[in-house]
TIRO-2110 file (N, C-alpha, C; in Angstrom, 1 decimal):
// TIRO-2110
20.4, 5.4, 30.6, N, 1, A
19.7, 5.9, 29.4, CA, 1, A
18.9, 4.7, 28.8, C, 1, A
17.6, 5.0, 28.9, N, 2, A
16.8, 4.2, 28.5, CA, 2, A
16.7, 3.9, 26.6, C, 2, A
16.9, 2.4, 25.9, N, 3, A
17.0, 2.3, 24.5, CA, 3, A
15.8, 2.6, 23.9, C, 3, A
15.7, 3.5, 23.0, N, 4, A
14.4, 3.8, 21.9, CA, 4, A
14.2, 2.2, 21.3, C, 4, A
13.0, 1.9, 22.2, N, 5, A
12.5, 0.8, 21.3, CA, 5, A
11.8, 1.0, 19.7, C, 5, A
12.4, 0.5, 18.7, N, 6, A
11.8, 1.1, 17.2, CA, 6, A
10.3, -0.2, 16.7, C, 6, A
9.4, 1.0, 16.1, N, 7, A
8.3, -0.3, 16.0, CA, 7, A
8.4, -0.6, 14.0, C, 7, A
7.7, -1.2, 13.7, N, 8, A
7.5, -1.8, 12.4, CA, 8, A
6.3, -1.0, 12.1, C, 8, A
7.1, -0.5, 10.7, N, 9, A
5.9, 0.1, 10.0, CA, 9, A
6.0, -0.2, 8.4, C, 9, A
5.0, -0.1, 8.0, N, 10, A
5.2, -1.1, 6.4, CA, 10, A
4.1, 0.1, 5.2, C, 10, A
5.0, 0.0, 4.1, N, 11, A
4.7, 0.9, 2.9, CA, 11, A
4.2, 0.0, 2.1, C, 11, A
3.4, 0.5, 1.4, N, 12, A
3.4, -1.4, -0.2, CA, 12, A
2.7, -0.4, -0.9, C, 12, A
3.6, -0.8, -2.2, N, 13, A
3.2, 0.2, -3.2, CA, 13, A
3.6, -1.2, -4.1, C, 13, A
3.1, -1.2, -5.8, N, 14, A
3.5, -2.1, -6.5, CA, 14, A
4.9, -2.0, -6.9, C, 14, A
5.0, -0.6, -7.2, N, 15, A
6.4, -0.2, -8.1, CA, 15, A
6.8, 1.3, -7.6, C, 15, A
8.5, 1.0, -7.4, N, 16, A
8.9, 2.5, -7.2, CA, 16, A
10.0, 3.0, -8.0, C, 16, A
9.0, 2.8, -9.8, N, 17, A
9.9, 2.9, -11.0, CA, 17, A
9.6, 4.7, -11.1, C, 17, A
9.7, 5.8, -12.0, N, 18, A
9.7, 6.5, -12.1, CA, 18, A
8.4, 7.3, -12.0, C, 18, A
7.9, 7.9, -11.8, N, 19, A
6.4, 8.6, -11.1, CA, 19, A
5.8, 9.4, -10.1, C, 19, A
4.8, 9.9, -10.1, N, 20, A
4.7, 10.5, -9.2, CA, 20, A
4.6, 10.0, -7.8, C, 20, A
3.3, 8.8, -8.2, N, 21, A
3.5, 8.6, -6.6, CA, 21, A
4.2, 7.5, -6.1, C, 21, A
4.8, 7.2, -6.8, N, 22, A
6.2, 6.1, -6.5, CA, 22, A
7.6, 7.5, -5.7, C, 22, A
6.9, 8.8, -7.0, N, 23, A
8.5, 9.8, -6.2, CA, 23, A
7.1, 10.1, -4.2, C, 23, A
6.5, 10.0, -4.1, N, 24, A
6.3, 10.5, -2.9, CA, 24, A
6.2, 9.2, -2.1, C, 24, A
6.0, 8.2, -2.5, N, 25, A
6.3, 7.0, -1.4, CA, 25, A
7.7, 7.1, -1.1, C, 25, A
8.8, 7.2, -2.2, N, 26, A
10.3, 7.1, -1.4, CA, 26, A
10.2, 8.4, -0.6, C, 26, A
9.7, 9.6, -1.0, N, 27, A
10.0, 10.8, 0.5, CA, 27, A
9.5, 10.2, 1.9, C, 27, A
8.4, 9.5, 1.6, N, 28, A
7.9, 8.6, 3.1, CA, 28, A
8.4, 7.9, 3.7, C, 28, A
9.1, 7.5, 2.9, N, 29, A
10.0, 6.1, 3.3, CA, 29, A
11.4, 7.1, 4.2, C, 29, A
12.1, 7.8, 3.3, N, 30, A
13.2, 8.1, 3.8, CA, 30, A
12.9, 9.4, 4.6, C, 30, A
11.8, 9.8, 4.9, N, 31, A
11.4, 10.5, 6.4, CA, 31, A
11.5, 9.9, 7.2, C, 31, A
10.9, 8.3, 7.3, N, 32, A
10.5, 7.6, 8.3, CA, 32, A
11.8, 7.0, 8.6, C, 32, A
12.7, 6.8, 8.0, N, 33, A
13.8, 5.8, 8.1, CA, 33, A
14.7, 7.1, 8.8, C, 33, A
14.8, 8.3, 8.3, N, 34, A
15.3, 9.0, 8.9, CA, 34, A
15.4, 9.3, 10.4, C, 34, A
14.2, 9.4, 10.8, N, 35, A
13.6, 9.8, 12.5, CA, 35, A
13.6, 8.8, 13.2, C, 35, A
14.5, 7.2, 12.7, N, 36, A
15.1, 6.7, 13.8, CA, 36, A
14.5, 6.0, 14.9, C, 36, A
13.1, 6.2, 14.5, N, 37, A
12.2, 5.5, 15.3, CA, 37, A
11.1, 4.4, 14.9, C, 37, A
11.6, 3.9, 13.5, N, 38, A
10.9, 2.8, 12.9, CA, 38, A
11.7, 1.8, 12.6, C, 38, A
11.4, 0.9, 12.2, N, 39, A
12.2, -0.6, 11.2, CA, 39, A
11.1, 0.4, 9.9, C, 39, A
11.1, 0.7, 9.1, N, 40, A
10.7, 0.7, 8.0, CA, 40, A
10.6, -0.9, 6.9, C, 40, A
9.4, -1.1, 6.5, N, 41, A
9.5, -1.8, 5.6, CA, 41, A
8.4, -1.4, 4.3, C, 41, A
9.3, -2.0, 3.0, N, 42, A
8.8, -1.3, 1.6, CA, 42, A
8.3, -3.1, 1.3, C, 42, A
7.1, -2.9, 0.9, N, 43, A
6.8, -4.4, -0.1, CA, 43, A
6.2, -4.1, -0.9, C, 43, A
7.2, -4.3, -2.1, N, 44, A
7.2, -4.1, -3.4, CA, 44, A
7.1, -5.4, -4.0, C, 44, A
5.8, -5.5, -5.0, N, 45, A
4.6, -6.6, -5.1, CA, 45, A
4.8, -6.5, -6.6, C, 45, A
4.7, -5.9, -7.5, N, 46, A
4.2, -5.5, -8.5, CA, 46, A
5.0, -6.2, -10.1, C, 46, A
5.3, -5.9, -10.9, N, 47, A
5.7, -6.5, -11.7, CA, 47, A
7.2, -6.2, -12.2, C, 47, A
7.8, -5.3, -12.2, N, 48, A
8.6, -4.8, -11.8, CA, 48, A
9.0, -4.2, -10.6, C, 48, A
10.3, -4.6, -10.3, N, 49, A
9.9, -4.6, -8.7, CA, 49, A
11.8, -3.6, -8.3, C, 49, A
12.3, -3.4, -9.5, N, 50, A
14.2, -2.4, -9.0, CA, 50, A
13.4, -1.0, -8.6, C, 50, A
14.1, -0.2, -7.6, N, 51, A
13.8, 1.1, -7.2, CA, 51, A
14.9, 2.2, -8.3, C, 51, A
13.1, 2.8, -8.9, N, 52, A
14.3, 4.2, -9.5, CA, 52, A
15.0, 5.3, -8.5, C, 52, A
14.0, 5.7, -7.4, N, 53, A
14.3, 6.7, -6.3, CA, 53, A
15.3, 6.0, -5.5, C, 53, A
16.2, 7.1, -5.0, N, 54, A
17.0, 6.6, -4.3, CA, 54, A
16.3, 6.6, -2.5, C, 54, A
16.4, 5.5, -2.0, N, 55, A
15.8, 5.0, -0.7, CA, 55, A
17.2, 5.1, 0.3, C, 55, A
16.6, 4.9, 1.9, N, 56, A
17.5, 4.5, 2.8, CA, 56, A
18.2, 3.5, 2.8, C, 56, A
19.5, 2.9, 2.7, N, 57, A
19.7, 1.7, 3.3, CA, 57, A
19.1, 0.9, 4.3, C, 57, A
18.3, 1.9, 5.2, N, 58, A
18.0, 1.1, 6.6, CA, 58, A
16.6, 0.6, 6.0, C, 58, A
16.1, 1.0, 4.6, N, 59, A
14.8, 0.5, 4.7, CA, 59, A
14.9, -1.2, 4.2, C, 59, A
14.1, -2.1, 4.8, N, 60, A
14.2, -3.1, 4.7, CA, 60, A
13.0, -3.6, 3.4, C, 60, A
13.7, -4.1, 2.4, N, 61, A
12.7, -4.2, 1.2, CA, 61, A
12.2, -5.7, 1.1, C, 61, A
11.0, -5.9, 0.5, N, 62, A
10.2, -7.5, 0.4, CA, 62, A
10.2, -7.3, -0.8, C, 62, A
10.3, -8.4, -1.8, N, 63, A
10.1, -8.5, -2.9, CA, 63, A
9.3, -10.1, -3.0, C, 63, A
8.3, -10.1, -3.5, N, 64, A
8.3, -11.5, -4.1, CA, 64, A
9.6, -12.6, -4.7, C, 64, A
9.1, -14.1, -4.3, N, 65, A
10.5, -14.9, -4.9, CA, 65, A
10.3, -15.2, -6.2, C, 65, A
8.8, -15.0, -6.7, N, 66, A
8.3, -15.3, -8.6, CA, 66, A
8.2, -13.9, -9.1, C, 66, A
8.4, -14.4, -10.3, N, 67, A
7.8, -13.5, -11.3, CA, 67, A
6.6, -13.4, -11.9, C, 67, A
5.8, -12.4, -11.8, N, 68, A
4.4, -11.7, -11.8, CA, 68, A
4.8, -12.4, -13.7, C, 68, A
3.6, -13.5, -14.2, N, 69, A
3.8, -13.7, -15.4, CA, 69, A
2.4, -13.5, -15.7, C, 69, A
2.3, -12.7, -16.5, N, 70, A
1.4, -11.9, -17.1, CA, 70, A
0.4, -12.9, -18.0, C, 70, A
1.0, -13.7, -18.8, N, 71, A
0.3, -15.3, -19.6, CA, 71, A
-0.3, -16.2, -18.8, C, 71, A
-0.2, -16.1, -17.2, N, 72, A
-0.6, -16.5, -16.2, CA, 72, A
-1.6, -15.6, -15.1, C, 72, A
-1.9, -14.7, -15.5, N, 73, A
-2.6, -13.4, -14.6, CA, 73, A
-3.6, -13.9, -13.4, C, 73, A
-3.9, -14.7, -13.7, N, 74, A
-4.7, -15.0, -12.8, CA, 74, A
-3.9, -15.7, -11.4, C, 74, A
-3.5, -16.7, -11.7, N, 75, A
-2.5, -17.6, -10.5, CA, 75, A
-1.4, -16.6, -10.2, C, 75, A
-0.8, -15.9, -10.7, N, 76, A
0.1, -14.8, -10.5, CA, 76, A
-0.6, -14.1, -10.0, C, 76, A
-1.8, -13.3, -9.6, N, 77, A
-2.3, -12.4, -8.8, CA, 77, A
-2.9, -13.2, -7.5, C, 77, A
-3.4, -14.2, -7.6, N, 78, A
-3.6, -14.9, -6.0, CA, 78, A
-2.1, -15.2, -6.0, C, 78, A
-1.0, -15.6, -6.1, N, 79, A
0.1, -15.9, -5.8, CA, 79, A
0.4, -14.3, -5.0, C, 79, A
0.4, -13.2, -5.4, N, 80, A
0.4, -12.1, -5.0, CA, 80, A
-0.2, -11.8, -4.2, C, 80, A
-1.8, -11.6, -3.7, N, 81, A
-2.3, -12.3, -2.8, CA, 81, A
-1.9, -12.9, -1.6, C, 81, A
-1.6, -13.7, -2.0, N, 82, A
-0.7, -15.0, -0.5, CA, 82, A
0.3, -14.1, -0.1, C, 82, A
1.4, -13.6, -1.0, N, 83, A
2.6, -13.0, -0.6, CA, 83, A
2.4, -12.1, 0.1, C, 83, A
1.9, -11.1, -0.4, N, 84, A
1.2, -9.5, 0.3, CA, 84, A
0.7, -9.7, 1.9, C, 84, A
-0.4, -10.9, 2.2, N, 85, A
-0.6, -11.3, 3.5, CA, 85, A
0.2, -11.7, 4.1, C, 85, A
1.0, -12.8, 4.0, N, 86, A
2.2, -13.5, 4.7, CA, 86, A
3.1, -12.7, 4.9, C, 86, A
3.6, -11.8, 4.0, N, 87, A
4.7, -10.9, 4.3, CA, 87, A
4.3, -9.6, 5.3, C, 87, A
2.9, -9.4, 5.0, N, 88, A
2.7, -8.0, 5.7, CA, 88, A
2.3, -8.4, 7.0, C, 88, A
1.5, -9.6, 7.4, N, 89, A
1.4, -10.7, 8.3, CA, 89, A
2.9, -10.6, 9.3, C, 89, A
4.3, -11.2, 9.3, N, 90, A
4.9, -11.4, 9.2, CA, 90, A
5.5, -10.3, 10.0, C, 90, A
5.8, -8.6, 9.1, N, 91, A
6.2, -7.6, 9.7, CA, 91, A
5.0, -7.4, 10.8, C, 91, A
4.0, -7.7, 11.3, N, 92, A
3.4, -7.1, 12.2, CA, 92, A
2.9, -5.9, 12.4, C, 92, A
3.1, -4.9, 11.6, N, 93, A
3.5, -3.7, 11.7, CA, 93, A
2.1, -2.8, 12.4, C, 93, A
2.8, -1.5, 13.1, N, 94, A
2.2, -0.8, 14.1, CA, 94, A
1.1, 0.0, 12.9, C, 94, A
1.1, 0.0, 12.0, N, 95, A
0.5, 0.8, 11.1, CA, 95, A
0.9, 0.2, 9.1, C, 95, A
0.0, 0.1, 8.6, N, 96, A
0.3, -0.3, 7.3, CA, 96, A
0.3, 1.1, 5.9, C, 96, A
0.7, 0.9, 4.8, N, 97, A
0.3, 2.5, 4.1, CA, 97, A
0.3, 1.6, 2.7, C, 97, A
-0.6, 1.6, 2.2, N, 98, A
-1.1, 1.3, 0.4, CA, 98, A
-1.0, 2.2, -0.3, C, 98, A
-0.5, 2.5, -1.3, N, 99, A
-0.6, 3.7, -2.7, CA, 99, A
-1.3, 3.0, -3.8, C, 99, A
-2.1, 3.8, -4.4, N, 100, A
-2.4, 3.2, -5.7, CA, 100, A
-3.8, 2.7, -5.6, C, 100, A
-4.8, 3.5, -6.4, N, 101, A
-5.9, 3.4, -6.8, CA, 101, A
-6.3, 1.9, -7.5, C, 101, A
-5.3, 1.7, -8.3, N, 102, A
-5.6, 0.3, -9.2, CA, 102, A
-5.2, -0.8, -8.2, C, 102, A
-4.7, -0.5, -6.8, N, 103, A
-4.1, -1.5, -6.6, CA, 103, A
-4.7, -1.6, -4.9, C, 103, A
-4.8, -0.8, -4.3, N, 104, A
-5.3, -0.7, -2.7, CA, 104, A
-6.3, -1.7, -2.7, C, 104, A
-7.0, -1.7, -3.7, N, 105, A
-8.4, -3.0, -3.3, CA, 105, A
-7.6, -4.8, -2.9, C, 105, A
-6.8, -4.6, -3.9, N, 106, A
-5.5, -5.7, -3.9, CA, 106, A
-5.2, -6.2, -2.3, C, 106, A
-4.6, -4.9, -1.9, N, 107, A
-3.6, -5.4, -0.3, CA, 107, A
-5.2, -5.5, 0.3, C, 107, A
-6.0, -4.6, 0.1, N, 108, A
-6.8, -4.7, 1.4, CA, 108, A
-7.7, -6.3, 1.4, C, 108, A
-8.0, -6.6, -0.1, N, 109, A
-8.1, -7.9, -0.1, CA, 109, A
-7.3, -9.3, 0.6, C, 109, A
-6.2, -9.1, 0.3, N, 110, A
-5.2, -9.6, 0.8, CA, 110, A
-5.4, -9.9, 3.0, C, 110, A
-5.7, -8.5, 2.9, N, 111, A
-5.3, -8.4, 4.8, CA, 111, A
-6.7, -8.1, 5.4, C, 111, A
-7.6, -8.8, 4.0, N, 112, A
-9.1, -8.9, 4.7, CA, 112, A
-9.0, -10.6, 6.2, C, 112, A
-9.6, -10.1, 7.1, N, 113, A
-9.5, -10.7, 8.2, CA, 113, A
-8.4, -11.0, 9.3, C, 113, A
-7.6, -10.0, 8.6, N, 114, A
-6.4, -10.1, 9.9, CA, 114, A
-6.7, -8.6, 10.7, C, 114, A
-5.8, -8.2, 11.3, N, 115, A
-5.5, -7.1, 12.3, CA, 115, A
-4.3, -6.1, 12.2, C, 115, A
-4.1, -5.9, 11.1, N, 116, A
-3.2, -5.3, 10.2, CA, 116, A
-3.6, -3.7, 10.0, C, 116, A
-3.5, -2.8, 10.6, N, 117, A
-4.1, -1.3, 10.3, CA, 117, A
-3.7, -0.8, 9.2, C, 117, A
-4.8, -0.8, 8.0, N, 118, A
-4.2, -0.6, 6.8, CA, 118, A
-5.0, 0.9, 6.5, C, 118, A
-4.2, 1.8, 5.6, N, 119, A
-4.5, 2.9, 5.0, CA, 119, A
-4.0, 2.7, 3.9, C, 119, A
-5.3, 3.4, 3.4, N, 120, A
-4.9, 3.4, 2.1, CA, 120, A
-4.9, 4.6, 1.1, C, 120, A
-4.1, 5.4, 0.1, N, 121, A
-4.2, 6.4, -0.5, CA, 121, A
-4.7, 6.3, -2.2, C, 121, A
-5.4, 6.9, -2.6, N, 122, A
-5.6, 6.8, -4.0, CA, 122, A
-4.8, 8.4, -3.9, C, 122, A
-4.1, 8.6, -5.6, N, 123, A
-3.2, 9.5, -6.3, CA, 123, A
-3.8, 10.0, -6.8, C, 123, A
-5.6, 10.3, -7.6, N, 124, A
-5.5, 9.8, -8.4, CA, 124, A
-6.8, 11.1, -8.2, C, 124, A
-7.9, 11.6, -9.6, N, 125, A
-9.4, 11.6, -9.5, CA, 125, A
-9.8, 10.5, -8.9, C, 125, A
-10.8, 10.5, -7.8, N, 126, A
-11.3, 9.5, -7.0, CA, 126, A
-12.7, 9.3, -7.6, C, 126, A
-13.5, 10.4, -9.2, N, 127, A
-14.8, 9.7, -9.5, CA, 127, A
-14.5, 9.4, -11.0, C, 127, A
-13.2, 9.2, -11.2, N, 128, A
-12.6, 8.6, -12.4, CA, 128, A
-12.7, 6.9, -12.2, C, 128, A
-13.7, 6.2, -13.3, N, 129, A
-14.0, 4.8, -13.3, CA, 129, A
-12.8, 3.9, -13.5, C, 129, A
-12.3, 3.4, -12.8, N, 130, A
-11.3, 2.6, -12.6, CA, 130, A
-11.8, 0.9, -13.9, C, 130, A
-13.0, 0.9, -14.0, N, 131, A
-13.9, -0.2, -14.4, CA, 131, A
-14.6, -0.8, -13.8, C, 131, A
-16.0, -1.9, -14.2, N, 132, A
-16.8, -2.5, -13.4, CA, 132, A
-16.3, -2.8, -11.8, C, 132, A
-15.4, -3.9, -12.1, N, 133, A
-14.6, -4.8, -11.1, CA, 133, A
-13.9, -3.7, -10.1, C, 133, A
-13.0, -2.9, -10.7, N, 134, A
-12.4, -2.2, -9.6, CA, 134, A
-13.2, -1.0, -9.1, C, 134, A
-14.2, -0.4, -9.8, N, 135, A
-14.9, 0.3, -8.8, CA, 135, A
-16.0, -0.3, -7.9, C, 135, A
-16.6, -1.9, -8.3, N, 136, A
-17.0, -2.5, -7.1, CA, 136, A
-16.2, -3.4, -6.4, C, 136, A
-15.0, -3.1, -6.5, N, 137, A
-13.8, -3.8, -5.3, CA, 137, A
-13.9, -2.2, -4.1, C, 137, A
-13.8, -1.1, -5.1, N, 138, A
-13.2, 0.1, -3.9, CA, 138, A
-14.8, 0.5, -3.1, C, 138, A
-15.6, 0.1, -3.4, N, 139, A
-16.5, 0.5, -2.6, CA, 139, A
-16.8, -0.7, -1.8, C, 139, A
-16.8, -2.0, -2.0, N, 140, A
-16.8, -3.1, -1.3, CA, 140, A
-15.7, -3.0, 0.0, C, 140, A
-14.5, -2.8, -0.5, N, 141, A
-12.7, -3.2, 0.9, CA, 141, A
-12.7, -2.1, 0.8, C, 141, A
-12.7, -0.6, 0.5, N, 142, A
-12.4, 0.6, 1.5, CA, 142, A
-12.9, 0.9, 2.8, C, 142, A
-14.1, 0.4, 2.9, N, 143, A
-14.3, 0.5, 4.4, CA, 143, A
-14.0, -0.5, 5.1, C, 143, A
-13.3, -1.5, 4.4, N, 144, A
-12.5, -2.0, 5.8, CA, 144, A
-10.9, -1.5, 6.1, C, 144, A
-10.6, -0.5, 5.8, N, 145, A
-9.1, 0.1, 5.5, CA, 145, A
-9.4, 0.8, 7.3, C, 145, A
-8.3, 0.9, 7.9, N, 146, A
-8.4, 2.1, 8.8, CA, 146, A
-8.3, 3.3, 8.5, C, 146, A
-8.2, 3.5, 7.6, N, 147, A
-8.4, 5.2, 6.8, CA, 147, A
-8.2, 4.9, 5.4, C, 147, A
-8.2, 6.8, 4.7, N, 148, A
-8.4, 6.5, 3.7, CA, 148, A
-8.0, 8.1, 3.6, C, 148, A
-6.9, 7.7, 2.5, N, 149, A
-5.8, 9.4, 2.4, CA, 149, A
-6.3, 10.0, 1.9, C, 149, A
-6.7, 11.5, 1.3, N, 150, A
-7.5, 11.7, 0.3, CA, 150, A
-6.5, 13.6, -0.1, C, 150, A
-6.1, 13.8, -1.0, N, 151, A
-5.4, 14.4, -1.2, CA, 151, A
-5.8, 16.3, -1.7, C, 151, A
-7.3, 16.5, -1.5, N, 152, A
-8.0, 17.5, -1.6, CA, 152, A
-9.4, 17.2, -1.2, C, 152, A
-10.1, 18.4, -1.1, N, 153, A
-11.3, 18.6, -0.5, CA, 153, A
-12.6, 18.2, -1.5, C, 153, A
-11.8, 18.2, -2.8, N, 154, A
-12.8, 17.7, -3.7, CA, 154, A
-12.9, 16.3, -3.7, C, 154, A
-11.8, 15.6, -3.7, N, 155, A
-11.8, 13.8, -3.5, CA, 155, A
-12.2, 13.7, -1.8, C, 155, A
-12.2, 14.7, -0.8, N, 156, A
-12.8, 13.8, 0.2, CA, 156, A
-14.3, 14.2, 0.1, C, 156, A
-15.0, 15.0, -0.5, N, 157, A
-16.4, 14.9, -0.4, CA, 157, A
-16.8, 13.7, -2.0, C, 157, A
-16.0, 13.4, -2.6, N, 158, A
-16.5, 12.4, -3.3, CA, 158, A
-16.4, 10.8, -2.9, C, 158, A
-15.5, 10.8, -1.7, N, 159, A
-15.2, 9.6, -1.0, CA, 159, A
-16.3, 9.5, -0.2, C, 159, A
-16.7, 10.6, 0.7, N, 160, A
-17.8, 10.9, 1.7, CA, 160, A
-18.9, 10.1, 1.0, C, 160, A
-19.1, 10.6, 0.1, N, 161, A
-20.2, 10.4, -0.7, CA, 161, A
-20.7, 9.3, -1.4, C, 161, A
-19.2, 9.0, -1.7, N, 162, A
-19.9, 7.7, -2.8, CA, 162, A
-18.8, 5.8, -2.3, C, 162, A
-18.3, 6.6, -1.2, N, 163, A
-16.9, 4.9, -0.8, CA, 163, A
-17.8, 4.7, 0.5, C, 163, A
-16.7, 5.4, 1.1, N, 164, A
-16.7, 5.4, 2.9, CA, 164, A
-16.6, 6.5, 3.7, C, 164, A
-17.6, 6.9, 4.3, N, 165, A
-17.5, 8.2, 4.4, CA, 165, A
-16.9, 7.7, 6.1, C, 165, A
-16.9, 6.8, 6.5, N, 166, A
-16.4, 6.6, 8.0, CA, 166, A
-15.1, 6.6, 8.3, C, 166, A
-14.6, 6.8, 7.3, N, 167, A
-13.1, 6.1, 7.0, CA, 167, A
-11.8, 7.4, 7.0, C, 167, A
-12.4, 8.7, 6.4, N, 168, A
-11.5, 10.0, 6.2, CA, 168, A
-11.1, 10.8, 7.3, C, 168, A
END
């Protein structure tokens, strides 16, 4: 009997405190941990970092060793930064998955120049202004994502349209 080799696959969401799409990352998670054919890994980055949803034991969780100090925002988010690449670096993983409109520009920044297959999902209205900065972060690093989740027909022709249309 030949052994199921299991590959690495990696989730990063900031927080998996109470929410919507914090509740649909843990269904992902514990599908994937389920079917016995992954290492699942969760890197949870964000400022609060305990899980409300109940997860797998098998899923293997990354936390940062500091605390996101907010009086510090700036060095706290390149510190975040470093961590996000190193660690997601690190798992190697066969495939990567980002949640979070406010925050996908983040990892993708992060795993700009490595070989890291990252997707990424917005939750969210996709022609809802995020602000200056973050809606020219998501049009700048979405096209370097290897996809781009889009959760109706109305957010993929707004993505088509106005992100990366190469990417859906």
């Amino acid at each position: 009997m030949t052994a199921v080799v299991k590959k690495d696959i990696c989730f990063v969401i900031h927080s998996l405190q109470a929410g919507g799409m914090e509740r649909v990352m843990s269904e992902l998670l514990n599908y994937f941990a389920a079917s016995n054919r992954y290492h699942v890994h969760l890197v949870l980055y964000g400022i609060k970092r305990d899980v409300f949803y109940e997860i797998s034991k098998d899923i293997i969780i990354h936390r940062p060793s500091f605390e996101f100090d907010n009086s510090k925002r700036l060095l706290s988010t390149i510190k975040t930064n470093f961590f996000l690449r190193r660690t997601i670096q690190k798992i190697n993983p066969i495939a990567a998955l980002s949640f979070g409109e406010r925050w996908n520009s983040m990892v993708l920044l992060a795993l700009l120049g490595t070989k890291v297959p990252l997707y990424v999902s917005d939750r969210a209205q996709p022609n809802k202004s995020l602000g200056k900065l973050h809606d020219a972060l998501r049009k700048w690093l979405y096209p370097n994502a290897k996809g781009v989740i889009v959760q109706t027909e109305k957010a993929l022709s707004i993505y088509k349209e106005n992100v990366c249309s190469n990417k859906l």
